[in-house]
C-alpha positions as CSV (number, residue, x, y, z in Angstrom):
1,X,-33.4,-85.0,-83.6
2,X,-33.5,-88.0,-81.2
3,X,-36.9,-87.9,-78.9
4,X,-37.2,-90.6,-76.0
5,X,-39.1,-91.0,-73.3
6,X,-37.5,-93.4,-70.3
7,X,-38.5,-96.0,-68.1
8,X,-39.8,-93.3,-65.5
9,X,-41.5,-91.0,-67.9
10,X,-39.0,-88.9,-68.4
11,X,-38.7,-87.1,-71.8
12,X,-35.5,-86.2,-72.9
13,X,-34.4,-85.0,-76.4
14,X,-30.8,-85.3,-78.5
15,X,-29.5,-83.4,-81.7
16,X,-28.5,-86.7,-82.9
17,X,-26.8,-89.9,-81.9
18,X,-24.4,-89.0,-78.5
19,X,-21.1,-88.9,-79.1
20,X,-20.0,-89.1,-75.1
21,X,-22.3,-91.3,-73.3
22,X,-21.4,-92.0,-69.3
23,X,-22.8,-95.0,-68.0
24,X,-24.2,-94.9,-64.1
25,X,-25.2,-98.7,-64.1
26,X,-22.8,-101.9,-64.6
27,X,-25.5,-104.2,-66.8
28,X,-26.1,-101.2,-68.6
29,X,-22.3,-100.4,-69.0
30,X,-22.4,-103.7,-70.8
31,X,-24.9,-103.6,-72.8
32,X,-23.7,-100.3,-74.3
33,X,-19.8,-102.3,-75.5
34,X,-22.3,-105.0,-76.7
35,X,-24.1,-102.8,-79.2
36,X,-20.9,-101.5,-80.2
37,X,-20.7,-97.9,-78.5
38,X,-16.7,-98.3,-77.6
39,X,-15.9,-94.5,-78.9
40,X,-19.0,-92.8,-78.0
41,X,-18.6,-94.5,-74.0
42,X,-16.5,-92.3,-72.1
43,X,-17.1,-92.9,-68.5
44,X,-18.5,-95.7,-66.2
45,X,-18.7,-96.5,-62.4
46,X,-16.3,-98.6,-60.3
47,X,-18.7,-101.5,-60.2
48,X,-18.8,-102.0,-64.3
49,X,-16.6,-104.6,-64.2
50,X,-17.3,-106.0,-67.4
51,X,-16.0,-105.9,-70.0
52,X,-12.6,-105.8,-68.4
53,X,-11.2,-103.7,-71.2
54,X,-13.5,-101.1,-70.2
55,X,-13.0,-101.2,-66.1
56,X,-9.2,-101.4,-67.0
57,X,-9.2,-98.0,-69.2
58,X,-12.5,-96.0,-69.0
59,X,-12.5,-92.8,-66.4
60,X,-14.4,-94.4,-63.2
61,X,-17.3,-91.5,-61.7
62,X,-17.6,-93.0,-58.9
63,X,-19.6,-95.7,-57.4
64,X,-23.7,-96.2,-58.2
65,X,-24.7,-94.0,-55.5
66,X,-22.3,-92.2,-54.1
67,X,-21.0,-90.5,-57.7
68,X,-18.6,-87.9,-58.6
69,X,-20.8,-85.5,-60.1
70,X,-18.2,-82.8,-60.5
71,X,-16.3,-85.3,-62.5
72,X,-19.2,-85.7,-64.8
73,X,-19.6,-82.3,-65.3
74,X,-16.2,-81.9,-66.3
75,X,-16.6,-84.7,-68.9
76,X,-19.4,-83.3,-70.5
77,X,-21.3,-85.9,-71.7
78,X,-24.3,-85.5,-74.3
79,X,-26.3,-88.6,-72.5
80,X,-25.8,-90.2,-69.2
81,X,-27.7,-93.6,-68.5
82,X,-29.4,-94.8,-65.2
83,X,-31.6,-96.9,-63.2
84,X,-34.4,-95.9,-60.6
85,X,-33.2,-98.3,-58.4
86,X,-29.5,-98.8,-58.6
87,X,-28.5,-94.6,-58.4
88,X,-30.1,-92.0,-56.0
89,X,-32.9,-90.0,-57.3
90,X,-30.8,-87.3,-55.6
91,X,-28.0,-87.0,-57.9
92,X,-29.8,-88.3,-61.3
93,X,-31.6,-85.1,-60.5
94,X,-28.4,-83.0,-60.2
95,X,-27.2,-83.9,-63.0
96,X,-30.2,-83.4,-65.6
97,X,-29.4,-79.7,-64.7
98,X,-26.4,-79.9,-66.9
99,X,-27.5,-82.8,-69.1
100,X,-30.0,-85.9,-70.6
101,X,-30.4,-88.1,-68.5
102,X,-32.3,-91.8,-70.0
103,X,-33.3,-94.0,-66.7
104,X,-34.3,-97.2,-66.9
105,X,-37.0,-99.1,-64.4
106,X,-36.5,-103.0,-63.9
107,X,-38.9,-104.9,-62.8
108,X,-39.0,-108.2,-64.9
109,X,-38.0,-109.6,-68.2
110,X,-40.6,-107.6,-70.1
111,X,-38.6,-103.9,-68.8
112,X,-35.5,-105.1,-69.5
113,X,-36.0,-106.2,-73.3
114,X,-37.9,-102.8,-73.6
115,X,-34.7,-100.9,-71.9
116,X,-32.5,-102.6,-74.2
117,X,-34.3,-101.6,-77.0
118,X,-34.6,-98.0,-75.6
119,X,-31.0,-97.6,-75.2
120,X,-30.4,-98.6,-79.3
121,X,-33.0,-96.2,-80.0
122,X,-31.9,-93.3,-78.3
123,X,-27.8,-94.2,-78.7
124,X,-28.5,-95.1,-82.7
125,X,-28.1,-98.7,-82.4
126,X,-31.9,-99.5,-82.8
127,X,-31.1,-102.7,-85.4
128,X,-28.6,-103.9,-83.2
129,X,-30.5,-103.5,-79.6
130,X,-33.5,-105.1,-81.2
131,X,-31.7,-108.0,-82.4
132,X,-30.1,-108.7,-79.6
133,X,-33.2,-108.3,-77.3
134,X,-35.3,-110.5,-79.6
135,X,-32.1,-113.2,-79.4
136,X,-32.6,-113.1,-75.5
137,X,-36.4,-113.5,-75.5
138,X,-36.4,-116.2,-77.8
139,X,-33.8,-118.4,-75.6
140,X,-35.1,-117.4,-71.9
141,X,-38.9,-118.5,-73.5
142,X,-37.5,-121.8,-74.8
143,X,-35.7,-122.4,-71.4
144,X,-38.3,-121.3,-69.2
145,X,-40.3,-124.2,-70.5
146,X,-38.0,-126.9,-69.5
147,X,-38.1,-127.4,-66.0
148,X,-40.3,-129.2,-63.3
149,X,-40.5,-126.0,-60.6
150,X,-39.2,-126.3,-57.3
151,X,-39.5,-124.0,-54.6
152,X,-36.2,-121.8,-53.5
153,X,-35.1,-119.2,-51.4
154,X,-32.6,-116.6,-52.8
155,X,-30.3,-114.7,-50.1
156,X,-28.6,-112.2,-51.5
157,X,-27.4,-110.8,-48.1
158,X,-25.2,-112.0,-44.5
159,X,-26.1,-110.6,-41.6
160,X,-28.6,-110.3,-41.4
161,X,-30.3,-112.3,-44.2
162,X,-31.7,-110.6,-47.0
163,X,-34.0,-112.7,-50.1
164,X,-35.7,-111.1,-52.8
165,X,-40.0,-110.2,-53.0
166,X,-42.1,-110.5,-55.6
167,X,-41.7,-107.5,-57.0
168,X,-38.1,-107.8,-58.0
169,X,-36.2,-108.4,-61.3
170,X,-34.6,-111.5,-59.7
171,X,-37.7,-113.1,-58.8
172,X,-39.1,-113.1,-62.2
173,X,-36.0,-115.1,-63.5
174,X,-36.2,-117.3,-60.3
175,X,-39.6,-118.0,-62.2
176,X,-38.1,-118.5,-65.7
177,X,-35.5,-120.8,-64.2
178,X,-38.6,-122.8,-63.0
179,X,-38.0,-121.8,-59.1
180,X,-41.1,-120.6,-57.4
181,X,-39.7,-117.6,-54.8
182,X,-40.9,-118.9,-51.3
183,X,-40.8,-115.1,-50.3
184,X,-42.8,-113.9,-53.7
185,X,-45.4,-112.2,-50.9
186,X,-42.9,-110.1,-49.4
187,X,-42.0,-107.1,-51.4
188,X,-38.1,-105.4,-52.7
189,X,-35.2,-107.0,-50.4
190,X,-36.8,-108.1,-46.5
191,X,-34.7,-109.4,-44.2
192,X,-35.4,-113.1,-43.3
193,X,-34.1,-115.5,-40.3
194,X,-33.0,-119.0,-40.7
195,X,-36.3,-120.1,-39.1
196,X,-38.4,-118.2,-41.7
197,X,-36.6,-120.2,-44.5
198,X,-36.9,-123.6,-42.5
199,X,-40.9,-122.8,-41.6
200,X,-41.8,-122.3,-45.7
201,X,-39.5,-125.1,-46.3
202,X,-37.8,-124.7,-49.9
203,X,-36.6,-127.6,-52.0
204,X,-33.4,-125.1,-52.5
205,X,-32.1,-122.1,-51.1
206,X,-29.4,-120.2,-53.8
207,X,-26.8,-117.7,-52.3
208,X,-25.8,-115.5,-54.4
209,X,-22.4,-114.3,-55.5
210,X,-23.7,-110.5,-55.2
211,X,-23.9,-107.8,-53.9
212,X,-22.9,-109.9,-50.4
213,X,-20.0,-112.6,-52.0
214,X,-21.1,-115.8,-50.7
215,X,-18.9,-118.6,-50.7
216,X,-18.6,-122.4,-50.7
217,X,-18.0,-121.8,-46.6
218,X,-21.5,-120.7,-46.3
219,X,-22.8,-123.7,-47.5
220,X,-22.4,-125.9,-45.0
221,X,-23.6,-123.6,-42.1
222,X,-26.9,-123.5,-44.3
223,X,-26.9,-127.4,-44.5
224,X,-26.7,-127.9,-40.8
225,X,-29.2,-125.5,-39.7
226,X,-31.2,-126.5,-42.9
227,X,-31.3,-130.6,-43.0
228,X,-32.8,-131.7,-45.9
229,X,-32.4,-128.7,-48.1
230,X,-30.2,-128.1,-50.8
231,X,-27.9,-125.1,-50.8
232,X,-26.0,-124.4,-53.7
233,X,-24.1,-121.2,-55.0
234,X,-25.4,-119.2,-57.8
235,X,-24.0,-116.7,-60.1
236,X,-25.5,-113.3,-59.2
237,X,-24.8,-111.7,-62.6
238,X,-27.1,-114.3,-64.1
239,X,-30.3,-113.6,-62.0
240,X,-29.6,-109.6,-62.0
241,X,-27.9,-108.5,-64.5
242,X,-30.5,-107.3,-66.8
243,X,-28.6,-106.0,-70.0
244,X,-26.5,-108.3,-72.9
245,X,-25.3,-110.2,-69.9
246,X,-28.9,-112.2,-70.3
247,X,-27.9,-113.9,-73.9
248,X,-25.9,-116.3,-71.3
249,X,-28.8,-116.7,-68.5
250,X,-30.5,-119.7,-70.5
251,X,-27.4,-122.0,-70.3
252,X,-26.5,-120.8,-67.0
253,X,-30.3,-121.6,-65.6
254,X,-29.9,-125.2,-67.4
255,X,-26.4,-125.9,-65.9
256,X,-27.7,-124.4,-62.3
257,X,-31.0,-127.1,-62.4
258,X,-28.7,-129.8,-63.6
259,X,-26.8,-129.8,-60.3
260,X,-30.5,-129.3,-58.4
């Protein structure tokens, strides 16, 4: 018997290792080819895009919140992995009516070693997931402690605006990447104005590549209503992503400050 308890408080509670796992959330989707669960992974949503293998030949449920949950059903799947915040309390609810459901709650670095390691617990991959966690924390400590901070904003949204509070996953690697979040007193995703940004005057402001796709276009509208600040493109995957996809943030964070 496999007994875990989830990032929500949820207890849930296997026969043994799951043999058909469907995976809800795209870092997590990774994270699960990453610790070697190719067989046991039988379905994952439209946005798990990597590894491309998988989005090229895996049955798609649906989007993150808007899933087929009849399709799950009819896949039946002994384990089915979440997140609070990227699937709808909604239809994580149906579907612990018909099976386990593990949920995972990011909020910094801390919660997303400790899912990592929660997912190779409960999936039988416990050496693997805590290897691979302890290889991430060891290179995002070393890295944190390598740059002079600057202050940034981080859009992550087009009309309107949209940054990141205090209280996200992304601002905490903002902070490990030695950028102090201008908007770290607002909390979850507000809406901003160009005026806002040019009031708190950042050293940089970083537009994403997710969920809106900023592009190189964008950078000189910033420019000219922002003289003097530096606007740069920045990988989204690397500042959300919080599964295996974080054993590359390190070199991304020194490649990104090299160009600051």
């Amino acid at each position: 018997m496999i007994q875990s308890t989830d990032q929500t408080g949820h207890k849930i509670t296997l026969k043994g290792p799951p043999q058909k796992i469907i995976s809800l959330v795209p870092s997590q989707t990774e994270l699960l080819y990453d610790l070697g669960l190719d067989k046991e992974t039988i379905g994952i949503t439209r946005f798990c895009i990597h590894p491309e293998s998988w989005y090229r030949t895996k049955t798609r449920i649906g989007g993150t919140k808007d899933l087929h949950l009849d399709q799950i059903r009819n896949l039946q799947p002994d384990l089915v992995i979440a997140n609070k915040e990227e699937n709808t309390r909604e239809q994580v609810e149906e579907i612990r009516k018909f099976c386990p459901v593990w949920t995972s709650d990011i909020g910094n670095l801390k919660d997303a070693l400790e899912m990592i390691r929660g997912i190779g617990r409960i999936t039988g991959k416990n050496e693997s997931s805590n290897r691979l966690a302890s290889a991430i924390e060891a290179d995002l400590t070393i890295v944190s402690k390598e740059f002079i901070p600057l202050n940034a904003a981080y859009l992550i949204w087009k009309e309107p605006y949209m940054t990141v509070g205090g209280d996200t996953f992304i601002n905490d690697m903002l902070k490990i990447c030695g950028l102090n979040n201008v908007f770290s007193h607002k909390f979850r995703y507000p809406e901003v104005t160009v005026e806002e940004i040019k009031a708190i005057s950042p050293n940089v402001v970083l537009l994403s590549s997710e969920p809106y796709p900023f592009r190189e276009k964008h950078i000189g509208i910033l420019e000219q209503q922002l003289p003097g600040v530096k606007v740069l493109l920045a990988d989204g995957e690397m500042f959300s992503w919080y599964g295996s996809r974080l054993l590359h943030s390190a070199n991304y964070f020194r490649y990104l400050r090299a160009h600051l």
